[in-house]
C-alpha positions as CSV (number, residue, x, y, z in Angstrom):
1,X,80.5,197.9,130.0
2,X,77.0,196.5,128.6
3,X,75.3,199.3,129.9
4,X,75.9,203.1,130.8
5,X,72.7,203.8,132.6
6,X,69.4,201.7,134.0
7,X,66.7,201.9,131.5
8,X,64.5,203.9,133.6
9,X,67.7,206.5,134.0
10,X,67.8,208.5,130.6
11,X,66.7,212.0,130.4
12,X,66.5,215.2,127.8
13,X,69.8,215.5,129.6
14,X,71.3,212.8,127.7
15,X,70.2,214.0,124.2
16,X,72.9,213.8,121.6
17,X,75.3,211.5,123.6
18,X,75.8,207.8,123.1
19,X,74.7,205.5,125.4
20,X,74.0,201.5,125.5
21,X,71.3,199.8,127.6
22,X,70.4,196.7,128.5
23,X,67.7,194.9,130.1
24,X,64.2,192.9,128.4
25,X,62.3,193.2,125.5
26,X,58.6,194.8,127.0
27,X,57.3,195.4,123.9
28,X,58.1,195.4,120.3
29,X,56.4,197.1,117.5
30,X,56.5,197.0,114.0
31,X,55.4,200.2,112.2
32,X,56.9,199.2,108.5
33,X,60.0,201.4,108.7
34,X,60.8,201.7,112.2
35,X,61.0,199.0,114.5
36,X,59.9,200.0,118.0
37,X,61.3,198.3,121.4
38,X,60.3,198.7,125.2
39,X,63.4,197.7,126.9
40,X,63.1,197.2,130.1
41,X,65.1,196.6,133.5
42,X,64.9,197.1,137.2
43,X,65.0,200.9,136.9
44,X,62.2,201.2,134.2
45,X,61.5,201.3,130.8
46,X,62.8,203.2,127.7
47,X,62.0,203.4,124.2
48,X,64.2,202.4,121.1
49,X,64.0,202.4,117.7
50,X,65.6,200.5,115.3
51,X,65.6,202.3,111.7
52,X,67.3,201.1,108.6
53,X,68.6,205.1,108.1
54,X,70.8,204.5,111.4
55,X,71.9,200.7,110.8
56,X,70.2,198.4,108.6
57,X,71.8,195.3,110.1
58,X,70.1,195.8,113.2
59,X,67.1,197.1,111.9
60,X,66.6,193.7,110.0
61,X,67.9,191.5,113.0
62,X,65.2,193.7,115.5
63,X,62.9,191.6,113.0
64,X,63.2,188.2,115.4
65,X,63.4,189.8,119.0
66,X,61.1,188.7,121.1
67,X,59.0,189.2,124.4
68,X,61.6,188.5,127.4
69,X,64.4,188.1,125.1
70,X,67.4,190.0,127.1
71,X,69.5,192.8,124.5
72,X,72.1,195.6,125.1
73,X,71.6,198.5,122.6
74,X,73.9,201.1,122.1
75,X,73.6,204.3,120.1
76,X,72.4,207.9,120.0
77,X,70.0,209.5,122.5
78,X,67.4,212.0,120.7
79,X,64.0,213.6,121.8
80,X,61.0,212.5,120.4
81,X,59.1,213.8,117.6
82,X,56.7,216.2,119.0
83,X,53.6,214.5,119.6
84,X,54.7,211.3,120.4
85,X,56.1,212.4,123.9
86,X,54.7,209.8,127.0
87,X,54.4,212.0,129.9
88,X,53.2,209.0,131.7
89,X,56.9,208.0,131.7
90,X,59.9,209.5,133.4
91,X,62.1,208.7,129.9
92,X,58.8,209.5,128.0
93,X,60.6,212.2,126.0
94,X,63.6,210.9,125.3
95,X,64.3,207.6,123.1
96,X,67.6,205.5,121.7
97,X,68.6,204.5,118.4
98,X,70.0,202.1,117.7
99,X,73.3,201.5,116.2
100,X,74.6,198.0,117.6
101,X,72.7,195.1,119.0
102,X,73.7,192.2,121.4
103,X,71.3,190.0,122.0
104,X,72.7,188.3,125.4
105,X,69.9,185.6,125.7
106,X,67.3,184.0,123.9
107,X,63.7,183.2,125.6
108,X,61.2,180.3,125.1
109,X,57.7,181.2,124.7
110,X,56.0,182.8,127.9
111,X,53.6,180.8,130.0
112,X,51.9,184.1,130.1
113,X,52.0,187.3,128.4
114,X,54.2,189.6,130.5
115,X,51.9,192.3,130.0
116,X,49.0,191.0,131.1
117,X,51.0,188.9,133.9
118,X,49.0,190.5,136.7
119,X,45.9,188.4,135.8
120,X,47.6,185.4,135.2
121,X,46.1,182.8,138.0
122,X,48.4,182.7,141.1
123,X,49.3,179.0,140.5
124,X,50.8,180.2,137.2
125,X,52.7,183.3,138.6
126,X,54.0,181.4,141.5
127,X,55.3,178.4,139.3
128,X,57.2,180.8,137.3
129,X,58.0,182.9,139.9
130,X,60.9,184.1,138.2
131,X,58.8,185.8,135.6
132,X,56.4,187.1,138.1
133,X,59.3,189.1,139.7
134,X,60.1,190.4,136.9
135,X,56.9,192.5,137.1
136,X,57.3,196.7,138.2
137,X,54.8,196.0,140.9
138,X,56.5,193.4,142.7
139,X,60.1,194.8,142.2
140,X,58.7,197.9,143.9
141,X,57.2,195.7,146.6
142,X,60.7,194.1,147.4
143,X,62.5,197.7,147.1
144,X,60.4,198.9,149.6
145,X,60.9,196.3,151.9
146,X,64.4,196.5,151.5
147,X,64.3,200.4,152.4
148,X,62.2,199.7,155.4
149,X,64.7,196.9,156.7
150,X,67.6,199.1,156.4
151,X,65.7,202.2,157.9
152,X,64.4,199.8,160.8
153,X,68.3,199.0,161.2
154,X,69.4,202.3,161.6
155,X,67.1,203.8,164.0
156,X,67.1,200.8,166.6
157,X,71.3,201.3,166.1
158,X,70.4,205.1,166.9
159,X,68.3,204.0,170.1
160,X,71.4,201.5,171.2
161,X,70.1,198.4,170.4
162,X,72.2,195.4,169.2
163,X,71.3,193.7,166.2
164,X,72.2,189.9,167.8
165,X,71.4,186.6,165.9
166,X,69.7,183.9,167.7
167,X,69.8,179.8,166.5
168,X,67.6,178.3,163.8
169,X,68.0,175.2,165.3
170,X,67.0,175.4,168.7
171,X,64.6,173.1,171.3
172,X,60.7,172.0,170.4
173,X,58.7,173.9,173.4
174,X,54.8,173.3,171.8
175,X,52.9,176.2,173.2
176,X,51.3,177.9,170.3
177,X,50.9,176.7,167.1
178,X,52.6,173.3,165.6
179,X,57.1,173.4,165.4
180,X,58.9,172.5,162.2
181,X,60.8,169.7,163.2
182,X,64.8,168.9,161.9
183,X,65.8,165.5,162.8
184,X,69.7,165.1,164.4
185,X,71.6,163.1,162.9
186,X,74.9,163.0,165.8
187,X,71.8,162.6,168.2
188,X,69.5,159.5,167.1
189,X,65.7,160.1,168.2
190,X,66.4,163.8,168.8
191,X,65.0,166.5,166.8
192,X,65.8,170.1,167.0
193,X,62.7,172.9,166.1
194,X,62.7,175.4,164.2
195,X,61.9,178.8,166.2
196,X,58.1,180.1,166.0
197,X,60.0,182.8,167.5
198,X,62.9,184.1,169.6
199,X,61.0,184.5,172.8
200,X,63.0,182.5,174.9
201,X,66.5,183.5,173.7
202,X,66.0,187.4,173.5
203,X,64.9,187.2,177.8
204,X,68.1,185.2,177.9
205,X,70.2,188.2,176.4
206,X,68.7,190.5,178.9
207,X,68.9,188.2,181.2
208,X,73.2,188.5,180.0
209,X,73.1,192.4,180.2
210,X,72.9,192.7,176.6
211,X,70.0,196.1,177.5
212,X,68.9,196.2,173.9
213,X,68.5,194.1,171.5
214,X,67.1,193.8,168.2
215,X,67.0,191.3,164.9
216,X,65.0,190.9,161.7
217,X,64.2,187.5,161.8
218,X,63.0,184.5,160.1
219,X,60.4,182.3,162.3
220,X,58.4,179.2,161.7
221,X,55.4,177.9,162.3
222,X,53.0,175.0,161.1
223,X,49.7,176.1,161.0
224,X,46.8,176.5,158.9
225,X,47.5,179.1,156.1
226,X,45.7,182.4,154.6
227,X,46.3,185.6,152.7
228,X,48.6,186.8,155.4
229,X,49.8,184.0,156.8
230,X,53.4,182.0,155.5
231,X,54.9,178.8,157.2
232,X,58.3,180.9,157.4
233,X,57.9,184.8,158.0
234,X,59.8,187.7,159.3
235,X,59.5,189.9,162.3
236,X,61.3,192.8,163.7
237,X,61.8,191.4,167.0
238,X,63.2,193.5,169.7
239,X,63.6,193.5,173.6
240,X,65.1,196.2,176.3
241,X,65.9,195.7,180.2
242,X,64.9,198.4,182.7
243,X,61.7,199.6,180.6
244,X,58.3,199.8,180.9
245,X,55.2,199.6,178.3
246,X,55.0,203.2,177.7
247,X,58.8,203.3,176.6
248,X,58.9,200.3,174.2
249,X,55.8,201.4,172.8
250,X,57.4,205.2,172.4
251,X,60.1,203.4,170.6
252,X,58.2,201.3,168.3
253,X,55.8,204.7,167.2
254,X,59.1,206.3,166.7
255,X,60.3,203.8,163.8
256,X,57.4,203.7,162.5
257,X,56.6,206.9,161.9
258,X,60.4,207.3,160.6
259,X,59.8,204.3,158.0
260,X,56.6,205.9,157.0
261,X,58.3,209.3,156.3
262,X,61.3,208.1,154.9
263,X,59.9,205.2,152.5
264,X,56.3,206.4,151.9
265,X,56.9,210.6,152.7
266,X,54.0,210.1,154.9
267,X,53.9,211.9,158.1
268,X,52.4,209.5,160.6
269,X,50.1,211.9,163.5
270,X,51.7,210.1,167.3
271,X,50.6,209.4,169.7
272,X,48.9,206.7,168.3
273,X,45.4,206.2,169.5
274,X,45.2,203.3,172.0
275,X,42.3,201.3,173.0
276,X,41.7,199.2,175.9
277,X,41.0,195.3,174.6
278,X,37.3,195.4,176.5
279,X,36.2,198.1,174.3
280,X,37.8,197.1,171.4
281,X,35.8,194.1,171.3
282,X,32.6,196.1,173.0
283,X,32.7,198.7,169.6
284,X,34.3,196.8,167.0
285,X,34.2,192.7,168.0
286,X,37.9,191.8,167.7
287,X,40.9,193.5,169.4
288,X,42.5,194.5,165.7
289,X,39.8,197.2,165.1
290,X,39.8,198.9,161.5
291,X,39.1,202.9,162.7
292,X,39.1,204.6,159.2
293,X,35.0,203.6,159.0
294,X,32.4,203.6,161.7
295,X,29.7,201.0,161.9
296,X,30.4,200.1,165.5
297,X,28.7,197.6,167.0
298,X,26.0,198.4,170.3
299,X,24.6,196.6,172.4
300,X,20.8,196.0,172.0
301,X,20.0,193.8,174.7
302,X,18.2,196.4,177.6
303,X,16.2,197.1,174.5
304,X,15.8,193.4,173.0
305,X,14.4,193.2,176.6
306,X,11.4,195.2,176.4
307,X,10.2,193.2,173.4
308,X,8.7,189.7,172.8
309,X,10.9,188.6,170.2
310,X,11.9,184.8,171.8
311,X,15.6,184.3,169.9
312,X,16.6,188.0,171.2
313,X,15.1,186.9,174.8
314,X,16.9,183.3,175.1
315,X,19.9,184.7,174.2
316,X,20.1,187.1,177.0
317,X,18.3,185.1,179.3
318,X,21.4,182.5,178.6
319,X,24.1,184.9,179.4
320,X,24.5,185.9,176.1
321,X,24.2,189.1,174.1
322,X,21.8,190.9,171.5
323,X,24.2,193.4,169.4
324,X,23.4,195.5,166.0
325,X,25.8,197.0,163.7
326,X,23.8,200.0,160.8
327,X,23.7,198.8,157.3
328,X,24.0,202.1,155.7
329,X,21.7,202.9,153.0
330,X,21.1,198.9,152.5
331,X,17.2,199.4,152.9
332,X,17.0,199.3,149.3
333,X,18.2,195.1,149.5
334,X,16.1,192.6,148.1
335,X,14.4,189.9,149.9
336,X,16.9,187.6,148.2
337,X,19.9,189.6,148.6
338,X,18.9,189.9,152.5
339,X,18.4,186.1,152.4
340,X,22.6,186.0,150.7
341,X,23.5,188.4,153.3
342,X,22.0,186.0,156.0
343,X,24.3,182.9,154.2
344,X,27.4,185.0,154.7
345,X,26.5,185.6,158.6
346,X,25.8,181.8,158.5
347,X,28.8,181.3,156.7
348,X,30.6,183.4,159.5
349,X,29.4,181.4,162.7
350,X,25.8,182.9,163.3
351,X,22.8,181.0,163.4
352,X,20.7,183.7,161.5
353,X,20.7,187.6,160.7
354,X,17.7,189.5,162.2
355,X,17.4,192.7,160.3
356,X,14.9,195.8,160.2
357,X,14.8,198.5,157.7
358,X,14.4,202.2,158.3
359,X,12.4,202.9,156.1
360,X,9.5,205.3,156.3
361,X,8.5,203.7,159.7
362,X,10.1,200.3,160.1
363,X,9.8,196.7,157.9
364,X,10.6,193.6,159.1
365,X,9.1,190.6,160.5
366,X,10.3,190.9,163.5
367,X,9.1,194.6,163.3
368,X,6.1,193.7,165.2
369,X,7.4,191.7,168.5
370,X,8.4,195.8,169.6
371,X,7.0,198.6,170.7
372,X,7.2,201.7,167.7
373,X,8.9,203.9,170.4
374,X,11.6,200.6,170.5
375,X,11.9,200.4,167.4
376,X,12.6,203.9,167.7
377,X,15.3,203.5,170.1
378,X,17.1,201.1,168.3
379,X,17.6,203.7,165.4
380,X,18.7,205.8,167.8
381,X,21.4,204.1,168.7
382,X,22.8,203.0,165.8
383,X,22.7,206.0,164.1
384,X,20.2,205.1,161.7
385,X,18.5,207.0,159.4
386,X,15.7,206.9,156.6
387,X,17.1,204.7,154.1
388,X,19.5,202.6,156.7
389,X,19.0,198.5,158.0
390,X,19.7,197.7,161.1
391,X,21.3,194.0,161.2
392,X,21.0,191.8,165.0
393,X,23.0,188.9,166.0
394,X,22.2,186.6,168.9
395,X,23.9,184.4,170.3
396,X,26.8,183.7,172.7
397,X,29.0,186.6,173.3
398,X,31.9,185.2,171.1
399,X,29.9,184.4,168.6
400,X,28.1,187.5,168.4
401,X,31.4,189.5,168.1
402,X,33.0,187.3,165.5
403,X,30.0,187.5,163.4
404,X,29.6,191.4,163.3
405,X,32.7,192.4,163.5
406,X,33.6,190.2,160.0
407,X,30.2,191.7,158.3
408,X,31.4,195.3,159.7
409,X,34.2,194.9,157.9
410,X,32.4,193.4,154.9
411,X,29.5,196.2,155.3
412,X,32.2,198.7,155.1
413,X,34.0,197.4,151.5
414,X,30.2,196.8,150.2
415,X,29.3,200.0,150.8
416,X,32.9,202.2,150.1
417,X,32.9,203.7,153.2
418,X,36.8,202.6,154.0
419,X,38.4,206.2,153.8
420,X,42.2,205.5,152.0
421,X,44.8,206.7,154.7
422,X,47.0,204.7,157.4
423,X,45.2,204.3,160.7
424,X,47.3,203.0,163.6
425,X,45.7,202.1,167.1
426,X,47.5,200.3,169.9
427,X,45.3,197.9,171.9
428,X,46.3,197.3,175.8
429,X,44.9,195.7,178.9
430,X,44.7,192.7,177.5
431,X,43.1,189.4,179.5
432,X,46.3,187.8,181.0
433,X,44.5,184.4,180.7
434,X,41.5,183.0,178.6
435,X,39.3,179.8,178.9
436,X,39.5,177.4,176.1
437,X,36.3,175.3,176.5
438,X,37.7,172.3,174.5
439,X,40.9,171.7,177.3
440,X,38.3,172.7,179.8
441,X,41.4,174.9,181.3
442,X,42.7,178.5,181.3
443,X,45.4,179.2,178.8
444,X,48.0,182.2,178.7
445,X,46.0,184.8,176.0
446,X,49.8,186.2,174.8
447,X,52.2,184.0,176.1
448,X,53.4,182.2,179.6
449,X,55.8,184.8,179.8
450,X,53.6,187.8,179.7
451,X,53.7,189.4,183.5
452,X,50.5,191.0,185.0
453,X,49.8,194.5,185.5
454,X,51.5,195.5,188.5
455,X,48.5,195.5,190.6
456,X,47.2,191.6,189.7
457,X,50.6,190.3,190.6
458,X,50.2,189.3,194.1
459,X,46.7,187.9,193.0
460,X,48.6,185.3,191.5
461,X,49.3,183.7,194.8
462,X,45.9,183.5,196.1
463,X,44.3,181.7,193.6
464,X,43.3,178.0,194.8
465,X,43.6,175.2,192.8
466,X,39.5,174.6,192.4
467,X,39.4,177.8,190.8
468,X,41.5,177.2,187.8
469,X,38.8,174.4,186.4
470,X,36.2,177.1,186.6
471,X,36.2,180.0,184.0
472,X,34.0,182.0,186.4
473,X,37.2,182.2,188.4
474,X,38.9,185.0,189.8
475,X,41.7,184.1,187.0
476,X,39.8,185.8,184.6
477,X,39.7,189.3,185.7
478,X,43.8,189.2,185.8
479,X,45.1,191.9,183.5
480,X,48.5,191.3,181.2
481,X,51.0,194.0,181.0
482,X,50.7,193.1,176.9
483,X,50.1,195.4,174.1
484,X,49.4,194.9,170.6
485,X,49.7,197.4,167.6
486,X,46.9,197.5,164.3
487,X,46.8,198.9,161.5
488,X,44.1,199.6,159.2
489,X,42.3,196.3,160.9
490,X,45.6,194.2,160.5
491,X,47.8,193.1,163.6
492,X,51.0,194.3,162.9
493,X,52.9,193.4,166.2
494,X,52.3,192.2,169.9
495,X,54.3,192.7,172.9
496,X,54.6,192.4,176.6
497,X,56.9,193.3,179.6
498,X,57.8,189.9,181.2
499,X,57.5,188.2,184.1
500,X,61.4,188.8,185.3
501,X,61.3,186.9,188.5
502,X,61.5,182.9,189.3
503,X,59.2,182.7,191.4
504,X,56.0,184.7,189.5
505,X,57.5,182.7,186.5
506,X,56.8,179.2,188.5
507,X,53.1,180.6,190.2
508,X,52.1,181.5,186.2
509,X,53.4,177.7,184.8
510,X,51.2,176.3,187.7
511,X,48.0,177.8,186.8
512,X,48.4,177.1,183.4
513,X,48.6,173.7,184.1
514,X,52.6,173.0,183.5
515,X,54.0,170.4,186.2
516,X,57.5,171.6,187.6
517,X,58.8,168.6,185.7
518,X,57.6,169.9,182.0
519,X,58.2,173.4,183.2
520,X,62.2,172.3,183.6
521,X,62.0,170.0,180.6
522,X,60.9,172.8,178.2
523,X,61.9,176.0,179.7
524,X,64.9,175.3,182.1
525,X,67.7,177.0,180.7
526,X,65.0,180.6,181.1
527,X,64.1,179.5,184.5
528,X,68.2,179.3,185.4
529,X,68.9,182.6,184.1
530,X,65.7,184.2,185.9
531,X,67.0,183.0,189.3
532,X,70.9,184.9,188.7
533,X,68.8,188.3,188.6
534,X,67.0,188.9,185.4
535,X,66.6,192.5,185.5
536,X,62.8,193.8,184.3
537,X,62.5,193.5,180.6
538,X,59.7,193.5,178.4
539,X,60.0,194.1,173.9
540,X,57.7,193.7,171.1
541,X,57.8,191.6,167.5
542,X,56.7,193.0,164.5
543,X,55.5,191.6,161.9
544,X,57.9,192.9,158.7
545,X,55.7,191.0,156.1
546,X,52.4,192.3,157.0
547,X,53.3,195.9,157.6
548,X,55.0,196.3,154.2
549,X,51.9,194.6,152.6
550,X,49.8,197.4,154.0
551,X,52.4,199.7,153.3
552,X,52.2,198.9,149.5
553,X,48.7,198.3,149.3
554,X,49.0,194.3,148.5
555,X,46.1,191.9,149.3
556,X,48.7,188.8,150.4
557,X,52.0,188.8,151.8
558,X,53.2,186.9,149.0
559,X,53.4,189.6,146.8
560,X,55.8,191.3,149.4
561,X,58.0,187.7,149.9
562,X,60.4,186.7,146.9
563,X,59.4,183.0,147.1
564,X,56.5,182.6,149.2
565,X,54.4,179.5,149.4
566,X,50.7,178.4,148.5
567,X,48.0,178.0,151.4
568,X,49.3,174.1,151.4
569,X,52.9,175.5,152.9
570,X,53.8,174.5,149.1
571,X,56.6,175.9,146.6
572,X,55.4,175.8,143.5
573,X,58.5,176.9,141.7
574,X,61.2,174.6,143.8
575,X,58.7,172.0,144.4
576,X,59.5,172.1,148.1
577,X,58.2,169.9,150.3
578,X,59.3,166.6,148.4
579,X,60.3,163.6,148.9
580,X,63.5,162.6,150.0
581,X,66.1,159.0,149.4
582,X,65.6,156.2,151.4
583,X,69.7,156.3,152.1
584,X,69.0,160.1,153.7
585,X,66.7,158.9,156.1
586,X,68.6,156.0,157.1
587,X,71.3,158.6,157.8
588,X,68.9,160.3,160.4
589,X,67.9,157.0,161.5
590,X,63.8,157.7,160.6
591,X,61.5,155.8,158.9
592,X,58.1,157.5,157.1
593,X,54.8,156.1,157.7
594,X,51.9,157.5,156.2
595,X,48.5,157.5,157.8
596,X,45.1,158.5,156.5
């Protein structure tokens, strides 16, 4: 064998016996007399010592190892000297010498020192990726996601669910974001898509009888990317018949607080909080609320009223709103740090930051279009204190919530007031449809699939055509039976029960616009099984590379994906996307044209 034990695996129980290990050279150091190796492997590190009393052969070869060149040692286990014990090291007091040396591979020089490989710059890293893996943090990383794959396996087996694949290659149905085509070659002109998800085909397998069903999944989509975004990522995607939201969200809380335990020995306090999405968005701007700070946002615009200040006045007298969030302890700022902190609002959608400090009375310029006892008010109601700055946005309501609910989350980095902990809130009663402004039409907020709350689904049926080109209409007040779960300000997974029945299926693709024509086109084979008696079903996905991120305590998912991609869907160690023979694509019968 070239090794007995990982490196990481010796202890003061192995003093006095022979052993050989294998793995990397970490570190070497030469002190004269004794030559001094950090070998290391998945399990760890250990210490050996090559010294000219135990072998001078290998003491004099240990003279050209190294960083990264791969050895197996063999020899005797001893303690260390006292005093040169590393408690910070589970083999810390143990070490090997040395009697034999294989050294099983050479290694070219680095592209970056392994011990510093952490500040190497990402394109580096991700070039060599195989060098970057070889790094504790990210080996842990991948461990853990392993364990929490394999936990998430055996509790949904325990609740009777069916771990049942679904195809890679399956039909283009563009609702969401752009599909990753493959082109057919048997089928000229025809592509298949890669799924964005397996919406279609997990409704199908109740639709079968199937009950439960459940798979760790790869899914694709084309879109602009960002820290935790990837063109191809992986969800825990699940779906049961005969249930309701309050079971499949028992379910999910379940497994999560068993992958916390298990992985993390963190018990996780259920039932998680939940939060309707209209005050979400009301406290915290965005329905993916980060709850271990406060800094909630309120809603200034009764008292923006009784004041003469024109921007806060238009903007309500427009329909929009007036809304403050309490820069703690920021009175201190600068004029030219206030004027930076105005960029970033800028920067964030907002046409300017109106700000007053609390500071032994009130300073601002704005200070003086309100009444002292309005000024007092304001204070009041955020909270603020002697010391505090009280920052206004307004504008249109969207805007005004994307704006301070991305400076509330900046405030509360700036200022260190995110408490460290896991904080999990499920957010419900979501809008079943919203207006996009630019298609001048209602769209589905989850997905066409989603079914009302029980009481909006006869409203459905009364809606008239005029009032689907209006977004004051009725349409808007509708109520999806969706849920999504956050954590720590991160959405983690989004769900609904669906719409089970043909005909509440066809009344939904009608008000969003889909002809009966595209509606069979794109979702026909769903539509068939929904009229053979679909039973009521509803499921969840999860996102697997996000939660383990958070889990860890990474800033990206790509440190928790083996061979992730760059922000340009790019491969930087395969080189993927390339170019591809002219005699391949006459095979698929394509032809590439390139437009600016």
């Amino acid at each position: 064998m070239i090794r007995d034990k990982g490196c990481g695996e010796i202890r003061e129980s192995d003093i006095g016996s022979n052993m050989s290990l294998a793995g990397w050279v970490f570190r070497r150091r030469d002190h004269g007399g004794l030559i001094f190796i950090d070998l290391r492997d998945r399990s760890g590190i250990s210490q050996v010592v090559f010294s000219p009393e135990v072998s001078k052969e290998t003491h004099e070869r240990a003279h050209d190892l190294r960083s990264e060149f791969v050895i197996s040692v063999s020899g005797e286990i001893r303690r260390r000297p006292d005093g040169t014990e590393n408690p910070n090291l589970p083999t810390g007091m143990v070490e090997l010498y040395v009697k034999r040396l294989d050294v099983l591979n050479g290694s070219a020089p680095l592209p970056f020192p392994m011990e510093e490989a952490a500040e190497a710059s990402e394109f580096l890293r991700l070039k060599h990726r195989y060098l970057d893996l070889r790094r504790p943090e990210l080996q842990r990383n991948l461990i853990v996601r392993h364990k929490v794959s394999k936990i998430m396996r055996d509790y949904l087996d325990g609740k009777g669910f069916l771990e049942i694949e679904t195809p890679m290659l399956t039909k283009s149905t563009p609702e969401g974001a752009r599909d990753y085509l493959v082109p057919s070659r048997l089928n000229p002109g025809h592509f298949y898509a890669l799924p964005q998800s397996p919406q279609l085909f997990k409704q199908i397998l109740m639709a079968a009888g199937l009950e439960r069903y459940f798979q760790i999944v790869k899914c694709f989509r084309d879109e602009d990317l960002r820290a935790d975004r990837q063109p191809e990522f992986t969800q825990v995607d699940m779906e049961m018949s005969f249930t309701d939201r309050d079971e499949v969200i028992a379910i999910v809380e379940g497994m999560i607080k068993t992958v916390f335990k298990e992985v993390l020995d963190i018990d996780i306090g259920s039932p998680f909080q939940r939060l309707g999405y209209s005050e979400s968005m009301e406290r915290f701007g965005n329905d993916k609320p980060d709850l271990r700070f406060g800094l909630e946002l309120k809603d200034m615009a009764d008292l923006a009223a009784k004041g003469s200040f024109k921007v806060f006045l238009d903007a309500v007298q427009s329909g929009g709103r007036v809304k403050a969030v309490n820069g703690k302890g920021m009175a201190g700022l600068s004029r030219k740090e206030i004027d930076m902190l105005t960029e970033e609002a800028q920067s964030f959608g907002a046409k300017g930051l109106a700000w007053i400090k609390v500071k032994n009375g009130f300073e601002s310029p704005i200070a003086k279009f309100f009444p002292e006892d309005v000024l007092r008010q304001m204070a009041d109601r955020l909270e603020a204190s002697d010391g505090d700055m009280m920052l206004f946005v307004a504008d249109k309501e969207k805007v005004v919530h994307d704006v301070l609910s991305r400076m509330r989350l900046e405030l509360g980095k700036r200022l260190k007031l995110i408490q460290p902990g896991f904080r999990f809130v499920w957010i419900t009663d979501f809008p079943l449809f919203e207006w996009d402004d630019e298609e001048g039409r209602f769209q589905a907020m989850h997905h066409p699939f989603t079914s009302p709350a029980d009481e909006d689904i006869s409203k459905l049926s009364s809606i008239n055509d005029s009032e689907l080109q209006t977004p004051n209409s009725p349409l808007a007040s509708l109520k999806a039976m969706a849920y999504d779960i956050v954590l720590n300000g991160y959405e983690i997974g989004g769900g609904s029960i669906r719409i089970h029945n043909f005909i509440d299926q066809h009344k939904m693709f009608k008000i969003l616009g889909i002809t009966d024509e595209d509606a069979r086109v794109k979702f026909g084979f769903l539509l068939d099984a929904l009229e053979y008696g679909a039973p009521p079903h509803g499921g969840i996905a999860l996102g697997l590379d996000r939660l383990v991120m958070l889990m860890v305590g990474a800033h990206s998912i790509r440190d928790v994906i083996a061979f992730p991609k760059t922000q340009k869907a790019v491969c930087l160690m395969s080189g993927a996307p390339s170019i591809v023979e002219q005699k391949q694509l006459r095979e698929l019968n394509i032809k590439t044209v390139i437009t600016d």
